[in-house]
C-alpha positions in Angstrom: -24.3 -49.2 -21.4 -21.6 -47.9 -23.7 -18.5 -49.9 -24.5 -16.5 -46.7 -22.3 -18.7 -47.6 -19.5 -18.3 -51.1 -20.2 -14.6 -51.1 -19.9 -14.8 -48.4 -16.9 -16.5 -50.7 -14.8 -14.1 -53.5 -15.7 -11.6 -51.4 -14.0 -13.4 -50.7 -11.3 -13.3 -54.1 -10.2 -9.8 -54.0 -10.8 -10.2 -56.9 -13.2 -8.1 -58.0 -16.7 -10.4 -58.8 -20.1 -9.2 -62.8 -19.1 -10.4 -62.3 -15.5 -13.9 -60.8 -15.9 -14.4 -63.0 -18.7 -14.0 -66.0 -16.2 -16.2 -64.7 -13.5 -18.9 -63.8 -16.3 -18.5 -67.3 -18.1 -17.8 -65.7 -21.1 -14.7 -65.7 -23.4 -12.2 -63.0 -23.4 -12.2 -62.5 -26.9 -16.1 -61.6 -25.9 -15.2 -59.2 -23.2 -13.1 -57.3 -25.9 -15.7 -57.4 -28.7 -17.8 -55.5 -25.7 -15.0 -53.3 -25.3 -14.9 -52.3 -28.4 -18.1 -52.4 -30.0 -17.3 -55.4 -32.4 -20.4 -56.7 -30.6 -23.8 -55.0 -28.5 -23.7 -55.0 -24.7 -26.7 -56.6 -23.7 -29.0 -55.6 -21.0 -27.9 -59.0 -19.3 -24.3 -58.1 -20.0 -24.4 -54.8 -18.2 -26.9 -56.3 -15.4 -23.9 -59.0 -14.8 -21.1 -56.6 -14.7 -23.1 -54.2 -12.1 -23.8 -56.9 -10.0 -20.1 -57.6 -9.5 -18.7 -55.9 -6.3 -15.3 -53.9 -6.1 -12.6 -55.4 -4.1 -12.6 -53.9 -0.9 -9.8 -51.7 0.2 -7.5 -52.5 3.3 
């Protein structure tokens, strides 16, 4: 997973650096080193995002 697809699926969840960084367990300084490439997105890192589910829509 690149660090576009990385952040694309952030979005898709509708979710802030600070808020997937919560429901990951992670820091947000870690979600933007992701983001950004300052740091490798590891297969449990892209595992963990995909097995987040959208909001649904009313």
């Amino acid at each position: 997973m690149t660090p576009t697809e990385y952040k694309a699926a952030r979005g898709e969840l509708g979710l802030t650096q600070a808020e997937l960084a919560a429901v990951l367990g992670v820091s947000r300084k870690t979600v933007n080193a992701r983001e950004t490439s300052a740091t490798p997105i590891t297969s449990e890192a892209e595992m963990a995002i995909k097995s987040l589910k959208p909001p649904r829509k009313k």
